[in-house]
N, C-alpha and C positions, 0 to 999 in steps of 0.2 A: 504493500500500500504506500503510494507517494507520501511523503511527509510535509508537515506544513514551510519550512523552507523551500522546498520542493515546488509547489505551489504557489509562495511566494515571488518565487523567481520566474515562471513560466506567466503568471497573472504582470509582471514586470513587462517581460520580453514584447507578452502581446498588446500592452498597456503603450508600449515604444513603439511596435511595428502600424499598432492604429493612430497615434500620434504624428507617424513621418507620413503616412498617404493622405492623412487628413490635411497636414500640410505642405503636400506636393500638389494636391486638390484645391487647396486654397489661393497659392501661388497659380497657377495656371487657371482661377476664376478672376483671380485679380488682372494676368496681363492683360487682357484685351480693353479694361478700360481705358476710354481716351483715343483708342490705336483708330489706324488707318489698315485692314488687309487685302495687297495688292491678290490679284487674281491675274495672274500671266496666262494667253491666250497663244500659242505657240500657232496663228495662223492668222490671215486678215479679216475683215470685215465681212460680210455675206454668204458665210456658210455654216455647217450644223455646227463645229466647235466653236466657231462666233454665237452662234442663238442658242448655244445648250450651255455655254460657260456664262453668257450673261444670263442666262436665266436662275440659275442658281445662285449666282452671285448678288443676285438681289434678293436674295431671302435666307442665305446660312446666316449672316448676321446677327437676325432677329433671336437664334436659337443656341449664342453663343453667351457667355456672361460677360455685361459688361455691352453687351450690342455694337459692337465695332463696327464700320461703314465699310462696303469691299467697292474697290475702284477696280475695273480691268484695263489690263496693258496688254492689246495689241502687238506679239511680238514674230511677225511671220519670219521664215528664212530658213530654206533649206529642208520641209516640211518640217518644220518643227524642230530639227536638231540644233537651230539656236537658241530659242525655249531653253529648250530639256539641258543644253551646258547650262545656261544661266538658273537654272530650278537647283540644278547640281552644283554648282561649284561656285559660283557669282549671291545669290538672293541671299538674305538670311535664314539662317537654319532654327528660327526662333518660332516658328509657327503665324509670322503676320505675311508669308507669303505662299501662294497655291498655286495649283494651275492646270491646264489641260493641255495635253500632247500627244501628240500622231500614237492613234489604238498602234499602228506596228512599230512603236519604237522598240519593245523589245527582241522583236527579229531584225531591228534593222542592226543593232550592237549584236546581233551573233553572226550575222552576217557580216559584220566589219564595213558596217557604212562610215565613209571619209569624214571625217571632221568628229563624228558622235565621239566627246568625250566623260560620257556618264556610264555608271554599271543600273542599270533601270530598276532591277530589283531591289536596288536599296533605295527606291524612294517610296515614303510613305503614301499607298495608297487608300483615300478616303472612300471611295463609294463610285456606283457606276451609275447612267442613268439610265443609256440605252445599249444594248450591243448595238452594232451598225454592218451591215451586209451590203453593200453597194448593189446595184441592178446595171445591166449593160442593156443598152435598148436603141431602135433604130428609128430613123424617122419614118413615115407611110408608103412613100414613095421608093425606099431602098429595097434592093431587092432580094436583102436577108430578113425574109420572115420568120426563121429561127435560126439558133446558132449554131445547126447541123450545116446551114449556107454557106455558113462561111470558112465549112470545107473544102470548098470546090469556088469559092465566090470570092473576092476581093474586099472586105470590111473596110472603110475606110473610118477613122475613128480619132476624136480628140481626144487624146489622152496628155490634161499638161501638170495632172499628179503621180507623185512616187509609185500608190498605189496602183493607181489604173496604170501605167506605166509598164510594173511589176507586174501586172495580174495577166496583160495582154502579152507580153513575153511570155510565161510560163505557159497560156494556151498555146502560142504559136509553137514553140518548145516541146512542150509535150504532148499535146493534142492534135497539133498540124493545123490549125488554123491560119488562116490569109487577112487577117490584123493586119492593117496597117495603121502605123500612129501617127497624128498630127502633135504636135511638142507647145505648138507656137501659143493657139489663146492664150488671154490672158483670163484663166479660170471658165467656169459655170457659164455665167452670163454671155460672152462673149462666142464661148463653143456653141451654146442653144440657138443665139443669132446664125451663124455660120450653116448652121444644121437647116435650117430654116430656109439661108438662100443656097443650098443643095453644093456648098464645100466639103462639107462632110454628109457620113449617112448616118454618124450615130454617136453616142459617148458614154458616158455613167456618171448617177449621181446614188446617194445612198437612198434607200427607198424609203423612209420616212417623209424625204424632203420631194424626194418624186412625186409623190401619192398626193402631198399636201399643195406643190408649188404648181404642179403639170397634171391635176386634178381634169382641169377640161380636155387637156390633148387626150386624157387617156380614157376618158367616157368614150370620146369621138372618133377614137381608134387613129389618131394621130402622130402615136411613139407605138413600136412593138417592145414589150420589155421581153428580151431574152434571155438572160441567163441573169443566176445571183452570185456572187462572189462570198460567200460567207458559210461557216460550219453550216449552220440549220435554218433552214429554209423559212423564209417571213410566211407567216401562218396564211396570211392572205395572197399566196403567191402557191400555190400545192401544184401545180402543172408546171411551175416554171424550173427549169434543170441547175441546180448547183454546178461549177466547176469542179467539185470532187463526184459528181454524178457522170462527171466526162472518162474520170479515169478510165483507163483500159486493162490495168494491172495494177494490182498489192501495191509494187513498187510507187508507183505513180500515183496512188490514192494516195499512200503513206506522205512523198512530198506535197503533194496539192494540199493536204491538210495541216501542214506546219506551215504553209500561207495563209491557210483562211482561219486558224485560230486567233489571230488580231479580235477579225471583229468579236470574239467573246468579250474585248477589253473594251469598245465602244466607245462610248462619250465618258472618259468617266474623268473622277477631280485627284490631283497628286501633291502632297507635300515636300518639302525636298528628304533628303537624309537627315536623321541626324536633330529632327525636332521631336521636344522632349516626348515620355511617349504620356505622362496627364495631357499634355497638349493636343497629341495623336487623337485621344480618347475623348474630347471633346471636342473636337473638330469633324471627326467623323458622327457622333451622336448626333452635332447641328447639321451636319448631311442629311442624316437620316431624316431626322423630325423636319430642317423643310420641305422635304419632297414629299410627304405625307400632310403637308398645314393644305388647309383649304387655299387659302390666298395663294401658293405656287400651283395648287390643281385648276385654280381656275386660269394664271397667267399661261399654264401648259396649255390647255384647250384653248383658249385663244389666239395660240403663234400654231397651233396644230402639228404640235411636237409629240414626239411617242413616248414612253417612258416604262423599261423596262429596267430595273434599279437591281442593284447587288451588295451588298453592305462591305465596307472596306476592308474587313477581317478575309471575308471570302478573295474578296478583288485580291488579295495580295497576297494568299496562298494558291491564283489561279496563274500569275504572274510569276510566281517562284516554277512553278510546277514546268511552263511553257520555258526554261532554260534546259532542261532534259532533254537533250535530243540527240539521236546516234550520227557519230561522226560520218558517216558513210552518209546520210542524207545531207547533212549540214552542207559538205563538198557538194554535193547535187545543187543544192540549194543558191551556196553562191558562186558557182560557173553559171547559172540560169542568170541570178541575180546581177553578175554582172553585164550579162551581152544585153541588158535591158536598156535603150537609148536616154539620151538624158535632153533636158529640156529645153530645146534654144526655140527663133524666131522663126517661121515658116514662110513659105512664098501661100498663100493661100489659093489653091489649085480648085475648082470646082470638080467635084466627085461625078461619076456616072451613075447616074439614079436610073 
């Protein structure tokens, strides 16, 4: 039977260990009074990590102590890999700074993309909002009605992101598709114009923003959407063919699926390294709680955003996990990865529709 010194000591120890959380709890409710927390957007203005990073950033605030104001910095370059050094190595590590960065940063550091100098996995991640699965789709007039076409057909296609970049490499690579990429727009808006006056026949945007932005083209039968880029198939899309549904072999599913694992990481929010983790833990809890408040469910329905959320804990043993990968594909991976073109100015060629 313990003795009462015994007791004494253990009612001590646990007297101390509830005393230091209480005041690691207490420091980390105090800093945010007063504070400013910047929100780095590791892309520009009008697209989904534009409209899904300010959208949360107007409401973690509210469910932080102390209700600190979040300002976002715009900080495009390189998809994202100027971001993600400056989240890493440059911002402070104190928890008044966040941010969102390209869902494939973590394949692009196992791939040995030029300039990335962060290890991804150690940065704190808060919560997810959406996965995101891009869609490839063509305008009415082209004359791939689906992506079996453009086995035997010519695709002509704006591709002036990493991803899509990447993604039409690895079809043409390992499926034999007749992709061809246009490099030049400048983004979304510009390709959709382009498309429109028959320079191109098609491009990808992610299907949240599709469904929401090209609502009427696609009543009207005015875009074919052809294939999705993403693990699991967007629910409302059950006939349309994944790129790992193109596989033809073990082999080649096995690669095609250490590309499309990205979009499980989607839109989601990151801290850097290295902030404390009481910090961690209230930062991800205000994640949580505002994506549940009334007031961001209704600011959601009104920009017609989708919102399929993951809690940070998860997010960042999905992101440990996605570092596992056998050497023998990885080499697969970035031989593909590199013969993928990169992004200059185009002559703009009208396309044969």
């Amino acid at each position: 039977m313990p003795s009462i010194k015994h007791n004494v000591v253990a009612l001590a120890l646990a007297g101390a260990l509830t005393s230091g959380l209480a005041a690691a709890t207490a420091r980390a409710d105090d800093f945010y009074s007063g504070k400013t927390v910047t929100f780095v957007v590791g892309f520009g203005v009008g697209g989904s990590y534009n409209a899904y990073s300010r959208l949360i950033s107007a409401h973690m605030g509210r469910f932080l102590p102390g209700n600190p104001k979040f300002v976002v910095q715009n900080m495009p370059g390189a998809g994202s890999v100027r971001a993600t050094n400056h989240l890493y190595a440059v911002a402070k590590h104190d928890g008044s700074v966040v941010g969102m960065i390209d869902q494939s940063i973590q394949a692009y550091e196992l791939l040995g993309r030029k300039g990335l100098k962060a290890e991804v996995s150690k940065f704190q991640w808060l919560g997810r909002l959406v996965t995101n699965s891009a869609v490839l789709f063509s305008w009415h007039t082209s004359p791939i009605k689906k992506i079996e076409d453009a086995l035997t057909t010519e695709f002509v296609v704006s591709a002036t992101g990493a991803a899509s970049r990447l993604n039409w490499t690895i079809m043409n690579n390992v499926i034999g598709t007749k992709i061809k990429m246009i490099t030049g727009y400048k983004g979304t808006g510009e390709s959709l114009l382009a498309m429109q006056r028959g320079e191109i026949q098609g491009l990808s945007r992610p299907w949240t923003a599709l469904k929401s932005k090209q609502a009427e083209w696609l009543k009207q039968g005015k875009i074919r959407v052809l294939l999705q880029t993403g693990a699991e198939k967007n629910a409302d899309l059950p006939n349309v063919p994944r790129m790992l549904d193109m596989a033809r072999n073990e082999a080649d599913l096995r690669l095609m699926k250490f590309f499309a694992g990205p979009s499980e990481v989607g839109r989601s929010v990151v801290a850097p390294p290295g902030v404390p983790a009481a910090r961690v833990a209230l930062l991800r809890d205000a994640f949580w709680k505002a994506i549940h408040d009334p007031k961001f469910k209704a600011d959601l329905e009104r920009t017609k955003l989708a919102l399929e959320p993951l809690r940070g804990e998860d997010l960042q043993k999905l992101v440990a996990a996605s570092r596992d990968v056998d050497p023998k594909l990885l080499a697969r991976a970035k031989k593909i990865a590199a013969s993928a073109p990169k992004r200059k100015r185009s002559k703009k060629k009208k396309a044969k529709n």
